[in-house]
Kinemage of the C-alpha trace (Angstrom):
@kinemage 1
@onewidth
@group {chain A} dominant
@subgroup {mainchain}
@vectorlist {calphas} color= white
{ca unk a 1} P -200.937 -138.585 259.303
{ca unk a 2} L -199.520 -141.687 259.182
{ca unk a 3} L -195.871 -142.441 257.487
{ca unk a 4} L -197.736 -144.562 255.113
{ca unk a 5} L -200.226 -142.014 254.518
{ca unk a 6} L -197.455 -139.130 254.401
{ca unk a 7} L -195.309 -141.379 251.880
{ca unk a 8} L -198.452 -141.729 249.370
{ca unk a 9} L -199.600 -138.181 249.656
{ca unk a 10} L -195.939 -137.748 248.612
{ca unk a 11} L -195.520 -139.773 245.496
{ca unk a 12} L -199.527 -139.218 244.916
{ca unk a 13} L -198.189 -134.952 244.716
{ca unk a 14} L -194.912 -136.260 242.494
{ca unk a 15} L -197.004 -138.121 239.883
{ca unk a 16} L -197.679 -134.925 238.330
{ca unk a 17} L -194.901 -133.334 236.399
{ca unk a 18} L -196.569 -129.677 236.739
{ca unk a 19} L -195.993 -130.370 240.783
{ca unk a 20} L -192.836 -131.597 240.070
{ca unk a 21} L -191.805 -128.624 238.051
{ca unk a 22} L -192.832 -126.497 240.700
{ca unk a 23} L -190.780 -128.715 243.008
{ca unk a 24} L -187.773 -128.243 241.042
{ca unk a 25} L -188.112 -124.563 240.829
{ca unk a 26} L -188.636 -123.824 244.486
{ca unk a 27} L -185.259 -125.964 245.021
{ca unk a 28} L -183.531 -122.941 244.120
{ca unk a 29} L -185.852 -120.681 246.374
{ca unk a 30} L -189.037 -119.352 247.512
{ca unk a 31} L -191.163 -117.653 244.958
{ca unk a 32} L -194.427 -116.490 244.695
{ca unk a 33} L -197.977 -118.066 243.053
{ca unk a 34} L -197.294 -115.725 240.019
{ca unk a 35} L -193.855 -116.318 239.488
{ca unk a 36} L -194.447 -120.179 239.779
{ca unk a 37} L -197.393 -119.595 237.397
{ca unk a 38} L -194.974 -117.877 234.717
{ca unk a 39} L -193.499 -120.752 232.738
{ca unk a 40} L -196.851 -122.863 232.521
{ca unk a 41} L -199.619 -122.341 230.162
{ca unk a 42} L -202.864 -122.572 232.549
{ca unk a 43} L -204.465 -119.967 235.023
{ca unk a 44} L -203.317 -118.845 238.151
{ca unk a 45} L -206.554 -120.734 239.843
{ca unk a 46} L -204.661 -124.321 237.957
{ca unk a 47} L -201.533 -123.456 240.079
{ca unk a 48} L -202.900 -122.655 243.124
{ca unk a 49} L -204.919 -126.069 242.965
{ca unk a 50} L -201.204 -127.495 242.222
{ca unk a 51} L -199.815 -125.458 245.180
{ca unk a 52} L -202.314 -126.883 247.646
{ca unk a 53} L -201.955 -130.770 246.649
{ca unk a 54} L -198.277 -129.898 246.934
{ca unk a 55} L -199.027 -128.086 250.464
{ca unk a 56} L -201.030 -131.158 251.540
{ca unk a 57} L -198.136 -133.656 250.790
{ca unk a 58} L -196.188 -131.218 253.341
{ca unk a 59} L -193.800 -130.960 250.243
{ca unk a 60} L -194.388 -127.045 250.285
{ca unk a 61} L -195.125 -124.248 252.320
{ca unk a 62} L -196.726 -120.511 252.477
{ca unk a 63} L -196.510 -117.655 254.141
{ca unk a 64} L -197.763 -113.942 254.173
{ca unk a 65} L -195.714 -111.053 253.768
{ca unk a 66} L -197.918 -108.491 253.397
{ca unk a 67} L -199.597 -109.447 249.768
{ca unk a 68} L -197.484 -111.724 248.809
{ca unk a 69} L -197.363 -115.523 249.529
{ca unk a 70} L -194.564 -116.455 249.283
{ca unk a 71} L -193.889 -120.917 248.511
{ca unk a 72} L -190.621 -122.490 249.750
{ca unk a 73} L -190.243 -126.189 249.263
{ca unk a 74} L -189.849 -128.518 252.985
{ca unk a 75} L -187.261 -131.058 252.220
{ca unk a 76} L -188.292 -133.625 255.179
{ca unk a 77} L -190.841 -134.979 252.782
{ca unk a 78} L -188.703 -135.658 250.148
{ca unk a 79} L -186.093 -136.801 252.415
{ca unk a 80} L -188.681 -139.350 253.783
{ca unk a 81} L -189.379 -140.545 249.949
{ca unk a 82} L -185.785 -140.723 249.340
{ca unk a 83} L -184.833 -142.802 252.143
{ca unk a 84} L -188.069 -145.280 250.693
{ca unk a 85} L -186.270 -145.075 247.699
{ca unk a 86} L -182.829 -146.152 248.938
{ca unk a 87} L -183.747 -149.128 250.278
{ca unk a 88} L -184.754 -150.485 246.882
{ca unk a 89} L -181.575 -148.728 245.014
{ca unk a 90} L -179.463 -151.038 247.428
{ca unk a 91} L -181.811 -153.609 246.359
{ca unk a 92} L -181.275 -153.279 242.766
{ca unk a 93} L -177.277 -151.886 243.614
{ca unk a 94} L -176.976 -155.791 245.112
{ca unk a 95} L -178.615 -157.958 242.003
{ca unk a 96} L -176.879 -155.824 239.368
{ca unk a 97} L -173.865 -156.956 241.129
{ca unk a 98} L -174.801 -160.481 241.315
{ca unk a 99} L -175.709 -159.956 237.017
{ca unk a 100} L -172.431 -158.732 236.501
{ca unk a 101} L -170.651 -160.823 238.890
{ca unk a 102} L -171.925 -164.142 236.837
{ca unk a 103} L -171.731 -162.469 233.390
{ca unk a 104} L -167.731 -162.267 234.610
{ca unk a 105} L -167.604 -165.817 235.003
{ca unk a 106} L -169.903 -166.419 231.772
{ca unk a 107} L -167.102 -164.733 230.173
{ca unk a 108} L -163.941 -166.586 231.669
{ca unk a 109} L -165.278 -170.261 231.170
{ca unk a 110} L -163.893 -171.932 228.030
{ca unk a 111} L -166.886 -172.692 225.435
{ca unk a 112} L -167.552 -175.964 225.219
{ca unk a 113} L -166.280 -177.351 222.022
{ca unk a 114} L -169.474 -177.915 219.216
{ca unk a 115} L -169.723 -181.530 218.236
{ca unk a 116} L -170.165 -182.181 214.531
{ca unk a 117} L -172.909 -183.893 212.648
{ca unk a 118} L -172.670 -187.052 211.148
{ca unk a 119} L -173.773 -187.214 207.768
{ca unk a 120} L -175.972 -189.969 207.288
């Protein structure tokens, strides 16, 4: 797989806030297809589709010990979409700068005085 390809199967797994709730609970370690069903209201068959988009993405992985399968999240994948990400967060880091920078200077410059009407 390509980076570009890895990078969209990435975000394309991320889009979905049941696979990113899955995510976020396998940050704090591995657990199992039931356990990671537990807090969501669909069938275990719904997860395990979840699971494998996840797997896909390389965002997850499974093994066997005995009958369980255990899921434990592989942070190279979201350390590749993070480093994506960092390039624009400098980007944006730089022009709110700029903004600010020039909103200072808005803000030190005497206002020019208002000239009156004449009445005619």
């Amino acid at each position: 797989m390509t980076p570009s390809a890895r990078l969209d199967a990435t975000f394309a797994a991320l889009a979905d806030s049941t696979r990113r709730a899955i995510i976020a609970r396998l940050a704090s370690g591995e657990a199992s297809v039931n356990e990671l069903a537990k807090p969501f209201a669909m069938s275990q068959p719904a997860i395990s589709k979840h699971l494998k988009v996840l797997e896909h993405a390389g965002l997850i992985s499974r093994s066997r010990d005995a009958q369980r399968r255990p899921c434990r999240i592989e942070a190279k994948r979201l350390e590749e979409a993070n480093q994506w990400l960092e390039r624009y967060s400098a980007f944006w880091a730089a022009s709110l700068d700029r903004l600010d920078d020039l909103l200072g200077e808005l803000q030190t410059e005497p206002k020019p005085r208002k000239r009156q009407r004449r009445k005619l």
